[in-house]
PLY file of the C-alpha trace (Angstrom):
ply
format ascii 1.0
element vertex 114
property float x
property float y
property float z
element edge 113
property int vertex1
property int vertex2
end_header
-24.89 62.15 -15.09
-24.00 60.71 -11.73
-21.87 58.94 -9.45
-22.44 55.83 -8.02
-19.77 53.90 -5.69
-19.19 50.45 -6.89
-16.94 48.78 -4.14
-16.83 45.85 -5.51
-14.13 47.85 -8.08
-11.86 49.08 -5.56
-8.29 48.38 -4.85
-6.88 48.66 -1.38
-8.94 51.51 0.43
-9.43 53.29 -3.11
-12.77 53.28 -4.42
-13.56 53.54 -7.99
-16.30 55.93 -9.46
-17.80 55.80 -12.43
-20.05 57.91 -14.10
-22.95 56.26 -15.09
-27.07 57.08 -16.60
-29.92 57.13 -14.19
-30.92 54.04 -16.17
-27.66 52.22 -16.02
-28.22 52.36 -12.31
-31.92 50.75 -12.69
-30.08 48.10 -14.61
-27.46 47.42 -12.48
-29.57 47.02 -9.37
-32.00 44.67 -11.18
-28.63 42.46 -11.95
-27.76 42.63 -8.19
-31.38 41.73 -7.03
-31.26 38.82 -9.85
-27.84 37.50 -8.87
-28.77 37.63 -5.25
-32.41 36.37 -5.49
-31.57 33.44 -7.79
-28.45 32.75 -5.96
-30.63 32.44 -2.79
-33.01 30.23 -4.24
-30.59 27.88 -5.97
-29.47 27.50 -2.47
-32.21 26.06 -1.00
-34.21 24.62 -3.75
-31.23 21.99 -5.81
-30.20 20.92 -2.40
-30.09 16.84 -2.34
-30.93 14.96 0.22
-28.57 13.04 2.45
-28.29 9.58 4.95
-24.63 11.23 6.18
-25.75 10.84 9.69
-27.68 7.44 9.14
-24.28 6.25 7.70
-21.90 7.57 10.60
-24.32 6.05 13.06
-23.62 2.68 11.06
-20.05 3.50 11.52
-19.58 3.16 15.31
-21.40 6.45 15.70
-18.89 8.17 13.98
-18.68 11.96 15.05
-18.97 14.90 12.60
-15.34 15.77 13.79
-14.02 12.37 12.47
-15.77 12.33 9.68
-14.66 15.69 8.65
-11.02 14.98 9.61
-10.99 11.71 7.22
-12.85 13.70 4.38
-10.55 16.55 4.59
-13.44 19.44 5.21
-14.13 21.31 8.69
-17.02 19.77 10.86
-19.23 23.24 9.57
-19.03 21.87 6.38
-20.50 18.32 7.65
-23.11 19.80 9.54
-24.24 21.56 6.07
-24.66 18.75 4.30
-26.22 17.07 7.08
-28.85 19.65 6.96
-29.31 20.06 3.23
-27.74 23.59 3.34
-25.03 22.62 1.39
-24.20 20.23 -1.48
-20.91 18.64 -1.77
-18.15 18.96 -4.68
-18.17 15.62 -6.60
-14.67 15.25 -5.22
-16.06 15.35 -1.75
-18.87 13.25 -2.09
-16.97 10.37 -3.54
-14.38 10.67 -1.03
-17.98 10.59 1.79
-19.02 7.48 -0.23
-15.13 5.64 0.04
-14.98 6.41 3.70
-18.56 5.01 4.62
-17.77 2.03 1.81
-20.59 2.47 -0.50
-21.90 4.17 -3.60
-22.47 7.75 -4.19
-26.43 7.18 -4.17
-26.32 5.48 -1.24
-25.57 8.49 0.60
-27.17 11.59 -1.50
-30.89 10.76 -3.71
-32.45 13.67 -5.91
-36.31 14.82 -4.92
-38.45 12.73 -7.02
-40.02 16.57 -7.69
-37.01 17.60 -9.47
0 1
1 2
2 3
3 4
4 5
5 6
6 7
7 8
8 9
9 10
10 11
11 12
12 13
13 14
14 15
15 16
16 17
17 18
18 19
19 20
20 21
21 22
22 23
23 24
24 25
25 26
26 27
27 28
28 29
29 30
30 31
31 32
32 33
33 34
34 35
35 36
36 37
37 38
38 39
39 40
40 41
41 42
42 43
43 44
44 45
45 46
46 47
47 48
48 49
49 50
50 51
51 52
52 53
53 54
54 55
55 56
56 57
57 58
58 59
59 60
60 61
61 62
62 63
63 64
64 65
65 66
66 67
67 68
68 69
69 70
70 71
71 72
72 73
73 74
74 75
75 76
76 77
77 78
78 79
79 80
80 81
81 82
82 83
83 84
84 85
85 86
86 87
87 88
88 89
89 90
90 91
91 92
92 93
93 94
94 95
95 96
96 97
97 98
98 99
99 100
100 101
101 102
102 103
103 104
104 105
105 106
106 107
107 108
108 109
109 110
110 111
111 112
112 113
């Protein structure tokens, strides 16, 4: 048997240990490579594309700032979307789509590969 620190268990500056199988630590760091590699890729590949910035130019040339002070989100989380980093909560793209005055898929399409 032996130790392995899992720090993700501790509370306050305790950290748990748990005795654990040569292979139960094989299996564990496969499920932390999976979780991180698919988490990774789900980032970048489901992303949706966007026309935020075609719409605030519409809008007077509204500036991330504004726009992110009328949706209720910080001006990082604009820029996100803006770039296809990020995809917005259902909430906040139908609050996007009320502000600009127009419908969801006016704003955010699927990739016709998807």
């Amino acid at each position: 048997m032996q130790f392995i620190t899992l720090p993700f268990l501790s509370f306050s500056k305790q950290i748990a240990y748990i005795p654990i199988t040569s292979i139960e630590v094989y299996i564990i760091l496969d499920i932390l490579y999976t979780f991180n590699y698919y988490s990774k890729k789900e980032t970048v590949a489901y992303v949706m594309k966007n026309t935020i910035r075609h719409h605030r130019y519409l809008n007077n040339e509204m500036t991330q700032k504004r726009l992110a002070e009328q949706a209720g989100v910080t001006r990082q989380t604009i820029i996100a979307i803006e770039k296809g980093v990020f995809n917005p909560s259902v909430k906040l793209a139908l609050k996007l789509a009320h502000i600009f005055n127009c419908k969801i898929e006016d704003l955010f399409q699927l990739d016709p590969d998807d």
